[in-house]
C-alpha positions in Angstrom: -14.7 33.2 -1.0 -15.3 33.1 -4.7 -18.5 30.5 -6.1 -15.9 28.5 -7.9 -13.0 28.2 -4.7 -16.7 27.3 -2.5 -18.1 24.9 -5.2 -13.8 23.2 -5.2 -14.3 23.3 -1.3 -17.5 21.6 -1.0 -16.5 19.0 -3.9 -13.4 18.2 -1.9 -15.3 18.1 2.0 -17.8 15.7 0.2 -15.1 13.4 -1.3 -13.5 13.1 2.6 -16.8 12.5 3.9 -18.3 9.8 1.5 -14.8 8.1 1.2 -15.1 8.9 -2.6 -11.7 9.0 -5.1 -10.9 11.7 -7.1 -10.5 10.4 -10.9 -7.4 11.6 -12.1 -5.4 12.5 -9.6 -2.8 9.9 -8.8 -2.7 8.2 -12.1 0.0 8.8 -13.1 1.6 5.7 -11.8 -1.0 3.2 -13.7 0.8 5.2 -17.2 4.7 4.4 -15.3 6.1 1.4 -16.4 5.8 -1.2 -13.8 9.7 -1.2 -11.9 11.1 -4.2 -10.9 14.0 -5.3 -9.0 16.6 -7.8 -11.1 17.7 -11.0 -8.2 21.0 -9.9 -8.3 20.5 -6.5 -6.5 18.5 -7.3 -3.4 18.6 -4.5 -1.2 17.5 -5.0 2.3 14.2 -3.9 2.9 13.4 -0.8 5.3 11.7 -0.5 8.4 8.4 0.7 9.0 9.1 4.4 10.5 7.1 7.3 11.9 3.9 5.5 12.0 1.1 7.4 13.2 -1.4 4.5 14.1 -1.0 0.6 13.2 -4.4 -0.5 12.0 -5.5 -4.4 12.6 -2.6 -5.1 13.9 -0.2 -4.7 16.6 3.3 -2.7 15.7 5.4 -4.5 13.0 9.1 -4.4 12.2 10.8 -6.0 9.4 12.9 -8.0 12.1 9.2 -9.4 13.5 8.5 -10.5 9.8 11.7 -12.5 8.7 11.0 -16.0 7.9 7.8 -14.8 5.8 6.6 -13.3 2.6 5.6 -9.2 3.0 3.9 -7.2 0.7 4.3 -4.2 1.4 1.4 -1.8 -0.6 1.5 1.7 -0.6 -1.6 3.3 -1.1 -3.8 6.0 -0.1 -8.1 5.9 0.0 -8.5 9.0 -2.1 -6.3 7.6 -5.0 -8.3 5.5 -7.9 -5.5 3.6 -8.7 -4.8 2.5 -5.0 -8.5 1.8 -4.8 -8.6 0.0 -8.1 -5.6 -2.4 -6.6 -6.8 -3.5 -3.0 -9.7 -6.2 -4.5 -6.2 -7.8 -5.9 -3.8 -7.1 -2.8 -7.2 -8.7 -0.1 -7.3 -11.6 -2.5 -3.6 -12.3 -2.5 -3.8 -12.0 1.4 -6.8 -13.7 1.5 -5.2 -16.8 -1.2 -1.8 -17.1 1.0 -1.7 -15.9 4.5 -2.4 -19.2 6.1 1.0 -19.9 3.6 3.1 -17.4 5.5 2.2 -14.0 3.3 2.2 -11.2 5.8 0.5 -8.2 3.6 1.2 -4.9 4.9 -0.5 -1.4 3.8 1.5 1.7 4.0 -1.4 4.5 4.1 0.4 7.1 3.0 -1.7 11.0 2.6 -1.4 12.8 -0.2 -4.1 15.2 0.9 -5.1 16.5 4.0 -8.5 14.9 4.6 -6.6 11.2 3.9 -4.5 12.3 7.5 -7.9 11.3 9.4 -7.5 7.7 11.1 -11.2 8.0 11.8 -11.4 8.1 7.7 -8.7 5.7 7.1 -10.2 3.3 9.3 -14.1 3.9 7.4 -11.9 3.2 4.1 -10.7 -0.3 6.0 -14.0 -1.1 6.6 -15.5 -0.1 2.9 -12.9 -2.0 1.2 -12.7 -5.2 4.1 -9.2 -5.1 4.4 -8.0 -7.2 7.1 -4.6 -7.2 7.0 -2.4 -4.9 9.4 -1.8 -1.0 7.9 0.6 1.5 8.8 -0.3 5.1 9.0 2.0 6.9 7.4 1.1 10.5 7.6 4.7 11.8 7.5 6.0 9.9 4.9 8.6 8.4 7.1 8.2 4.9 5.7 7.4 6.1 1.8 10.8 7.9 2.0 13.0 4.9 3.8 11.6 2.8 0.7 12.2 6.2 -1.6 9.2 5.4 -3.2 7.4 7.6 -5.5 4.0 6.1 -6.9 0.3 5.7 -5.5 0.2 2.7 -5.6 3.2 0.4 -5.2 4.1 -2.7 -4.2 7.2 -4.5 -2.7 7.8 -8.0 -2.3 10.2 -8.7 0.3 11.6 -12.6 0.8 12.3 -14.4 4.0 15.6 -12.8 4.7 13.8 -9.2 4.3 15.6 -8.8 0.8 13.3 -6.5 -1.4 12.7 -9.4 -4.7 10.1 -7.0 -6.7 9.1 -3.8 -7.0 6.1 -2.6 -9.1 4.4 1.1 -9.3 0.5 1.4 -10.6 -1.9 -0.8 -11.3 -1.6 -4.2 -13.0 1.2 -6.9 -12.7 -0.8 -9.1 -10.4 -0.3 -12.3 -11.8 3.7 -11.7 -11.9 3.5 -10.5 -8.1 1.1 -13.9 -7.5 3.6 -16.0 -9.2 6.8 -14.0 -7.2 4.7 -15.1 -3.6 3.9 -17.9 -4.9 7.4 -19.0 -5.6 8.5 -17.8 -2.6 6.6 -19.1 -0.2 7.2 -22.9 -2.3 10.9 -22.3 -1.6 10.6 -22.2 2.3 8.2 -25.4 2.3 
């Protein structure tokens, strides 16, 4: 093993370890445009599919979750932008759960140390997220929603109609205001 493949191996063994991101690596969503989805084309939103492990929560379908608001994040523990987002994501859970949000995280891998649910669940811990995730090792779920960014978010509506889409960091007053409007709708 050449000094520079054993100093990249070591780098990336201490980044799985100590839960650290890697700057730079999945930012190219925060430079994407954010997508959204116009009313008029609601598609119904996916299931969640070849999950490996559910964290803080039992098993979820979409069927369990009509009548409420979902979020659905997709992120991943070694991505800066995911990382950057969950403060956000735990405070919108945290502002509107008792309202009928439901906030579901897709932990999807994009490398091999991020497969670990033993290191998943640390990055649960580090970052106090409460709400139920979905491990998503075989992007099952990421491809049913034919999604593409680290990180993403999708709001689905009470009739499990996907009302906004959004890839990278930012937008978080426009997704506040979209659960915010529909959750005043249904009271």
């Amino acid at each position: 093993m050449t000094p520079k493949l054993l100093a990249v191996s070591a780098a990336l063994i201490g980044f799985a370890v100590t839960g650290a991101v890697i700057p730079g690596i999945c930012d190219e969503a925060s430079r994407a445009a954010p997508i959204t989805v116009a009313a008029a084309s609601h598609e119904t939103a996916p299931d969640f599919t070849g999950i490996n492990n559910w964290f803080n929560s039992k098993p979820l379908t979409i069927a369990d979750l009509r009548g409420k608001v979902v979020l659905v994040d997709f992120w991943t523990y070694g991505c800066v932008n995911c990382v950057n987002t969950l403060p956000h994501v735990t405070e919108l859970y945290a502002k509107y759960k008792d309202k009928g949000l439901v906030v579901v995280g897709v932990h999807t891998p994009e490398f091999p140390f991020e497969r670990s649910a033993a290191n998943v669940q640390a990055a649960l811990k580090r970052h106090g997220i409460t709400y139920p995730v979905a491990q998503d090792n075989d992007s099952r779920t990421w491809n049913a929603y034919r999604n593409q960014y680290w990180p993403a978010q999708y709001v689905i509506d009470q009739s499990g109609k996907i009302v906004f889409r959004h890839a990278g960091e930012g937008s978080y007053d426009e997704i506040d205001r979209t659960v915010a409007r529909l959750l005043n709708a249904s009271s």
